[in-house]
C-alpha positions in Angstrom: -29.6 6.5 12.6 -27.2 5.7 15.6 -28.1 2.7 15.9 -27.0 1.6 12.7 -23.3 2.9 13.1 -23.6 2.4 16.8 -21.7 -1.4 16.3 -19.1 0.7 13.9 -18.6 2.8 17.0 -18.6 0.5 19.3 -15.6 -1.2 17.1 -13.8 1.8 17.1 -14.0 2.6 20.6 -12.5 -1.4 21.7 -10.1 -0.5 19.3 -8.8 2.6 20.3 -9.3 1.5 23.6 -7.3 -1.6 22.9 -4.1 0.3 21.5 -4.4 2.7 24.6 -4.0 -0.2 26.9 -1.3 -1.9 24.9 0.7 1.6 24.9 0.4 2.5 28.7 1.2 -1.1 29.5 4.5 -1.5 27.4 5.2 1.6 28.8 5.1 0.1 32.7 6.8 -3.1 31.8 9.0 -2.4 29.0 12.6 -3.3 29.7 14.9 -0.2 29.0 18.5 -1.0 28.1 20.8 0.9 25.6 24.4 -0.1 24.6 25.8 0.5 21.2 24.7 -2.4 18.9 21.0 -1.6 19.9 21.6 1.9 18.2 23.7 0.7 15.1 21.9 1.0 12.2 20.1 -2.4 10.7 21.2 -3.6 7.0 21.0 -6.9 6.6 22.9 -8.1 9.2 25.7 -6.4 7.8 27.6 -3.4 9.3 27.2 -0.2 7.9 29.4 0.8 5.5 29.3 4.8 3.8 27.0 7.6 4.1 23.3 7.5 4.4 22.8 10.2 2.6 23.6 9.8 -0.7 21.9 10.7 -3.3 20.0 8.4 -5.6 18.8 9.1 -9.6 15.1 10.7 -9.7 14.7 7.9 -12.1 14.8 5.4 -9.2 11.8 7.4 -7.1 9.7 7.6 -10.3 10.1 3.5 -11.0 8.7 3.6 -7.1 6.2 5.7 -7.9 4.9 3.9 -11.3 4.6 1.0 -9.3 2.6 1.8 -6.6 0.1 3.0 -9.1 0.2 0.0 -11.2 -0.4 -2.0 -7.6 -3.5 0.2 -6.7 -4.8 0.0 -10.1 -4.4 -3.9 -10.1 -6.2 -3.9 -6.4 -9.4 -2.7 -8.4 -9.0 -5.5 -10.4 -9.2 -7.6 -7.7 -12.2 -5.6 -6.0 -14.6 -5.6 -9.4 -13.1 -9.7 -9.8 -14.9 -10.0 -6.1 -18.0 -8.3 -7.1 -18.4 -9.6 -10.7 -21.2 -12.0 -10.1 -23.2 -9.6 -8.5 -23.2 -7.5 -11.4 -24.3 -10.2 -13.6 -26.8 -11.3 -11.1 -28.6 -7.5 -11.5 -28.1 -8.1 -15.4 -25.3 -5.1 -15.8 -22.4 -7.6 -16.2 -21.7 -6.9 -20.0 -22.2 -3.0 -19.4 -19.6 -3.0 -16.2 -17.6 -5.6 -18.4 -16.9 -3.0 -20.6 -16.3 -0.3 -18.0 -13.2 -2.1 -16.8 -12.4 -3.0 -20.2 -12.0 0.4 -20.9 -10.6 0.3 -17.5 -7.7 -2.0 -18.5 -6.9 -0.5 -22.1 -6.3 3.0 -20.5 -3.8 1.1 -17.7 -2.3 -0.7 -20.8 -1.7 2.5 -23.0 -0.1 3.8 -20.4 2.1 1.1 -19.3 3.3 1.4 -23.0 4.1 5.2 -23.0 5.6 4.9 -19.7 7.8 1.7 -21.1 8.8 3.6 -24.4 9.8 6.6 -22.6 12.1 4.5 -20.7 10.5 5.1 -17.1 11.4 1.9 -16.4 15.2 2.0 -16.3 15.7 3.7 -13.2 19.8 2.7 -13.1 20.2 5.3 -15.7 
């Protein structure tokens, strides 16, 4: 049985092994020089202006939140688009067909709810 994840380990060992190295040897030849435009915060090239901290609508996290579960949901798309002739090939294409139909309808009733309830407008 360890030889057939010993290649998997073997992987994982050059690549831990691999950002160790990197690490330790940044460390050893990594230039260190401060002055104040180094610590300045980055926006866009221009200068900071205000607080960080202000405070932003909850309607703006949830719009962030909806989307990254529309993007996962649209990466299985992509995954059962990758494997679909395999699954016609072992004569279940029109039975995993409809599993992703299914699939599809439940992301599309709930992109509707989520549109009608106005989830969507996060500058509320």
């Amino acid at each position: 049985m360890l030889t057939d994840y010993g290649p998997v380990l073997l992987l994982f060992g050059v690549i831990l092994a691999f950002a160790v190295v990197n690490i330790f040897v940044s460390e050893l030849l990594g230039g260190r020089s401060s002055n104040k435009a180094k610590t300045t915060a980055y926006e866009c090239g221009l200068a900071p202006e205000g607080n960080a901290r202000i405070r932003l609508s909850i309607h703006f996290y949830l719009v962030a939140v909806l989307f990254i579960l529309f993007d996962v949901e649209s990466l299985f798309l992509v995954l059962w688009a990758a494997t679909a002739r395999t699954f016609a090939e072992a004569g279940r294409g029109p039975l995993v067909f409809a599993e992703v139909a299914v699939f599809v309808g439940v992301l599309v009733v709930a992109l509707a709810w989520v549109w009608r309830k106005g989830g969507l407008e996060w500058d509320r």
